[in-house]
N, C-alpha and C positions, 0 to 999 in steps of 0.2 A: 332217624331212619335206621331200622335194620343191615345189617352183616348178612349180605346172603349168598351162601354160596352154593354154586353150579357145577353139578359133577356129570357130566358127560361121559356116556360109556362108550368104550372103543373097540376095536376088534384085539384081540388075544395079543402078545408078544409073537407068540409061534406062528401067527398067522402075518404078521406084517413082517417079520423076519426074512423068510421066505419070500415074499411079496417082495421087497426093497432086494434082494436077490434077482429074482426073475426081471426085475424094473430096470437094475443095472447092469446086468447082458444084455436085455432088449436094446438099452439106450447106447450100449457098444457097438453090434448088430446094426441098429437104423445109421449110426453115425457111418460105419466101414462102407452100409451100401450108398449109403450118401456121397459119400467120397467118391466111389468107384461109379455112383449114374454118373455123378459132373465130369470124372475123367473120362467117359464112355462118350458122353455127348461134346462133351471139348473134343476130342478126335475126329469123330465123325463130322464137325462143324468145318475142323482144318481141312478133312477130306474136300469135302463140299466146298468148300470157296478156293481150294487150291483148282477144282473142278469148274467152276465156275458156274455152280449153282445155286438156288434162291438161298431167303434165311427162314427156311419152318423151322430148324432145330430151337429157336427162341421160344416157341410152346412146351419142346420137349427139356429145356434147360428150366423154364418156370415150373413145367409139372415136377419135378427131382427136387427144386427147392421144395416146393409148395409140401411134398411127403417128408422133406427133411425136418418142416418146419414143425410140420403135425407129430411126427418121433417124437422130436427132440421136447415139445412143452405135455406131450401124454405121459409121461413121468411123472415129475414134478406136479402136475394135477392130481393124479390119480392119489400123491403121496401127501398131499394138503389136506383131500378127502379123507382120509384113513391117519392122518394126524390122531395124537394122544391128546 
């Protein structure tokens, strides 16, 4: 059997530089508002049942992850794809 090698071409240095830059404020950005929906809706939760009303905020505590979740692995995708 033949040695065969595969040379796959990538985007530039200066292009994924730049890139993994922009990638790692976003991923600081999604994380901080992350933090701040769940402390947002943790609050308004305590208001609510110190009030003695129902539990919707459980949608609104799932939608926050559900955005955190998608943040946090759109990174790391994006950077697998654009891999050397």
């Amino acid at each position: 059997m033949e040695n065969v090698l595969l040379f796959v071409a990538g985007p530039p240095a200066e292009v994924t530089d730049e890139l993994n830059k922009i990638l790692g404020w976003m991923a600081w950005f999604a994380s901080a508002a992350g933090v701040m929906g769940l402390l947002i809706v943790g609050m308004r939760m305590a208001i609510s049942l110190r009030q003695g009303e129902g539990q919707e905020h459980l949608v609104q505590f799932a939608t926050v992850l559900g955005a955190c979740i998608i943040a946090s692995t759109a990174g790391p995708i994006v950077q697998f794809l654009l891999a050397d």
